[in-house]
C-alpha positions in Angstrom: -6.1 -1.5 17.5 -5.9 2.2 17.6 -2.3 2.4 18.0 -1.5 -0.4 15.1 -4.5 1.7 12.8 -6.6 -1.6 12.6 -9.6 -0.7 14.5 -11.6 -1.2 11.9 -10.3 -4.6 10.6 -10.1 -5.9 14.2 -14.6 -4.8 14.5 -15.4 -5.9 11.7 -14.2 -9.4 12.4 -15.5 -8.8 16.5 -19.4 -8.2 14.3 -18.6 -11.3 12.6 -18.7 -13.1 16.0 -22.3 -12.3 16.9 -21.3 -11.4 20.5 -23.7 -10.1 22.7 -22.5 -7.1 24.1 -23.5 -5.9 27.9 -22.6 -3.0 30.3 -19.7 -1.3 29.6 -18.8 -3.9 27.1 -21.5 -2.8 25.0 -20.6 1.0 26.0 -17.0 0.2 24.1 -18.7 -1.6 21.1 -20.6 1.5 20.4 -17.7 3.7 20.8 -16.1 1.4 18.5 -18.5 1.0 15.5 -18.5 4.8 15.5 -15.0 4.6 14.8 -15.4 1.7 12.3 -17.9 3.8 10.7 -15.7 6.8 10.4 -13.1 4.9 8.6 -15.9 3.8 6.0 -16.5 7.1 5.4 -12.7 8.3 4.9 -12.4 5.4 2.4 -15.3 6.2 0.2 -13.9 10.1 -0.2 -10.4 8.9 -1.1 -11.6 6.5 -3.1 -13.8 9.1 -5.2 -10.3 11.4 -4.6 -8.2 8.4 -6.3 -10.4 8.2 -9.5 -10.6 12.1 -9.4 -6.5 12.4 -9.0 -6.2 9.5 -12.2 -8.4 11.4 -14.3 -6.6 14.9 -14.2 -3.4 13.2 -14.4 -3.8 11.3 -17.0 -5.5 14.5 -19.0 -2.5 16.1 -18.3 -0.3 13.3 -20.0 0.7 11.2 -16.9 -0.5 7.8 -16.8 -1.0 7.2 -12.8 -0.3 3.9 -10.8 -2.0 3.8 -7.1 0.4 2.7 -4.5 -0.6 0.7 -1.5 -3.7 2.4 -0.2 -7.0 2.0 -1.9 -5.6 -0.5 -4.0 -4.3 -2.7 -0.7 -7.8 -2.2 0.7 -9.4 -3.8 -2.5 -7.8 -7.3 -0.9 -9.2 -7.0 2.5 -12.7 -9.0 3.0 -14.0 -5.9 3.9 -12.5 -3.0 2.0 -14.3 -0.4 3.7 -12.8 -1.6 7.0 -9.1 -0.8 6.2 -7.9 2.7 7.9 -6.8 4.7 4.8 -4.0 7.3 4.2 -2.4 9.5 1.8 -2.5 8.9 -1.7 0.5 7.7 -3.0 0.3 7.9 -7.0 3.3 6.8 -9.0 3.5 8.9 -12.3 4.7 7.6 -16.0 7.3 10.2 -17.2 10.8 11.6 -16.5 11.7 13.0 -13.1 12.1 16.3 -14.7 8.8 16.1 -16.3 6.7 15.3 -13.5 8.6 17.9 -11.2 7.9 20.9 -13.4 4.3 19.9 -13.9 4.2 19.8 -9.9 5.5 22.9 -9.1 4.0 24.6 -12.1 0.6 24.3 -10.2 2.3 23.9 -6.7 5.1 26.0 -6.7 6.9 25.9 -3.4 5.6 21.8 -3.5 7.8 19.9 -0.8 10.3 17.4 -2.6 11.8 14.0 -1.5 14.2 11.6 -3.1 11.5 9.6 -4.8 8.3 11.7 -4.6 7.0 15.4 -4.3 3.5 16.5 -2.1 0.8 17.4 -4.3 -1.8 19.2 -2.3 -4.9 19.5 -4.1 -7.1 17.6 -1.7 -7.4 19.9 1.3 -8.2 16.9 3.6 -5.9 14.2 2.3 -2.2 14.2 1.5 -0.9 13.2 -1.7 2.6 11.9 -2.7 3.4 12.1 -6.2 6.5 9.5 -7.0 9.0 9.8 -9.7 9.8 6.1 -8.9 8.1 3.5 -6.4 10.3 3.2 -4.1 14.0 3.8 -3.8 17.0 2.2 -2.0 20.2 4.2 0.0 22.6 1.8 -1.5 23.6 2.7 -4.5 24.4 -1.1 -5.7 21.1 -2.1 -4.9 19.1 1.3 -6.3 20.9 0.4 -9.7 19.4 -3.0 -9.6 16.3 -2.2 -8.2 16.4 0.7 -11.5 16.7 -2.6 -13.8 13.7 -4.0 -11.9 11.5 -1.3 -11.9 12.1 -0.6 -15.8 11.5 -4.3 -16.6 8.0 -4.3 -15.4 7.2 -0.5 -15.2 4.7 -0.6 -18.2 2.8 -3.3 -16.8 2.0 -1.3 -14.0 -0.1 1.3 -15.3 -2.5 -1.5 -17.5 -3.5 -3.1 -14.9 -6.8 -1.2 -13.8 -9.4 -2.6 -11.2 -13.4 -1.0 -10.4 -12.9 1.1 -7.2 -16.4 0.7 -5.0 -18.2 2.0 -8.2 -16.3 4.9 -8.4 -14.4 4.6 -11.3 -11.1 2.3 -12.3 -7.6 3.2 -11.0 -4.5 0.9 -12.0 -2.6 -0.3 -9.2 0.4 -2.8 -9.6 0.4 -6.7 -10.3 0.3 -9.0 -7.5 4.1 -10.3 -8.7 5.8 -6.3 -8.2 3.1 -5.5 -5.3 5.3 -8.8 -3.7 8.3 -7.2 -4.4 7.6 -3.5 -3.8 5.7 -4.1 -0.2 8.5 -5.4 1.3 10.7 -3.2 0.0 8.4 -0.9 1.9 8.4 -2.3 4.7 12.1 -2.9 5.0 12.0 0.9 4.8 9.7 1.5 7.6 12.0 -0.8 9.7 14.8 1.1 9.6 13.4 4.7 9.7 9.4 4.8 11.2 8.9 1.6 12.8 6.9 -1.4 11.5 3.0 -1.3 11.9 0.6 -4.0 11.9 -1.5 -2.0 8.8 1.2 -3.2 6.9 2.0 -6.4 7.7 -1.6 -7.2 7.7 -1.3 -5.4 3.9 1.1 -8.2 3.1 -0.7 -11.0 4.6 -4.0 -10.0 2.3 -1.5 -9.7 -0.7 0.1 -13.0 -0.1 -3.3 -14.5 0.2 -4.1 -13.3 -3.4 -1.6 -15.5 -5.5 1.7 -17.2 -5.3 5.3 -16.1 -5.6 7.4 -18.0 -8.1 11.0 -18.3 -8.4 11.5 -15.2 -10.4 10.5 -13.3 -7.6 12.9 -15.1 -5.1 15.6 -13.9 -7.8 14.6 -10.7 -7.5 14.9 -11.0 -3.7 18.0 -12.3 -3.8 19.2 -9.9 -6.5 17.9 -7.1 -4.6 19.2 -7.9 -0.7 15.6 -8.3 0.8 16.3 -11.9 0.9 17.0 -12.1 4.8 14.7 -9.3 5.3 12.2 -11.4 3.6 12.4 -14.7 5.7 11.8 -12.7 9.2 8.6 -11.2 7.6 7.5 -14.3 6.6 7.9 -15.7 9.9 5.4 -12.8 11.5 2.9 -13.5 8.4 3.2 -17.2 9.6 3.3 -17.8 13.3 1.4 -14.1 14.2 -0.8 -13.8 11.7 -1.4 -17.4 10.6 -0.6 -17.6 7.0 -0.6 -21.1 5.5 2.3 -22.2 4.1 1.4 -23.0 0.8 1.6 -18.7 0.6 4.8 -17.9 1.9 7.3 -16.5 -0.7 10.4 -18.1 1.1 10.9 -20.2 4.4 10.4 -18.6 7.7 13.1 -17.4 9.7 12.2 -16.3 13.4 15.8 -15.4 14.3 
């Protein structure tokens, strides 16, 4: 659990059991729910940092869109349980835009293909993105361009009440299916896939439905392959029903 960053999704179901707990199993419970409460405490100071970060940007002119994260929490039974991370916060505006703003109050600000650090949190990271995510292969990144601009404005209307912080917008459950895998796919070929976010996915798929539009944009975007292997972990790991699934299961 601590390795895979779900120890507090993996508690919060073990409390759901009503075990009774003795000896040194007890001695590990206890370990654990300080853990588990530590992670409910990082979540309710990013979330507070998430409304915060929406609120300057968008007084500055930048409508803001909350990647993954906070907004992926929101799914979880328990959103307090998810172990959160940086802020990622995708920004409405030119690439030349949103880099001078950056480094106009961050001047030597670290830059990336498809985001640029923000520090003005001094216990959490945050990513500003010129675009959500981003592909190597050129064929694919101008289709994935096409994508991106078809449902971009979308995006930053759809808002949702954070814990009674404030509302963020995160994106719809149709791009969210589209834009997750696209991150994991990334994570397979450079970090490694974790269980966080295949267990992100699973929560996702849970909420709605793909529809053939989407396998299009599968298709059309080469995650098509990529897409049947995850859904074989969601399945047969994790123990999504099939009615969820975006496309059949491959296990090879």
């Amino acid at each position: 659990s601590k390795k895979q960053a779900i120890i507090g999704v993996v508690f919060f179901f073990f409390q759901r059991l009503n075990i009774k707990w003795d000896g040194q199993e007890r001695a590990l419970m206890m370990k654990w729910f300080a853990a588990s409460e530590s992670i409910r405490l990082k979540n309710e100071k990013v979330n507070r940092q998430c409304v915060k970060l929406t609120e300057r940007l968008m007084a500055e002119g930048f409508p803001c869109c909350i990647l993954k994260g906070q907004g992926n929490a929101m799914m979880y039974p328990n959103p307090m349980s998810r172990t959160s991370g940086d802020i990622d916060a995708w920004l409405y505006g030119t690439r030349e835009d949103i880099y001078n703003y950056v480094r106009r109050i961050v001047p030597k600000s670290f830059t990336q293909d498809k985001h640029i650090e923000f520090p003005v949190f001094k216990d959490t990271v945050v990513e500003i993105h010129y675009a959500p995510t981003s592909f190597s292969n050129l064929f694919y990144q101008k289709r994935l361009n096409r994508y991106i601009q078809s449902i971009r404005d979308r995006q930053f209307e759809h808002k949702i009440e954070l814990m009674g912080n404030g509302t963020i917008s995160i994106p719809t459950d149709d791009f969210n299916r589209i834009f997750q895998l696209c991150h994991i796919k990334s994570h397979f070929f450079v970090e490694g896939i974790g269980l966080r976010q295949l267990i992100d996915y699973y929560y996702l798929l849970k909420k709605s439905c793909g529809n053939e539009e989407e396998v299009y944009w599968l298709k059309h975007l080469g995650l098509y392959k990529f897409a049947t292997g995850v859904m074989w972990i969601e399945k047969h790991i994790l123990g999504l029903e099939d009615k969820y699934l975006l496309v059949q299961p491959n296990e090879k």
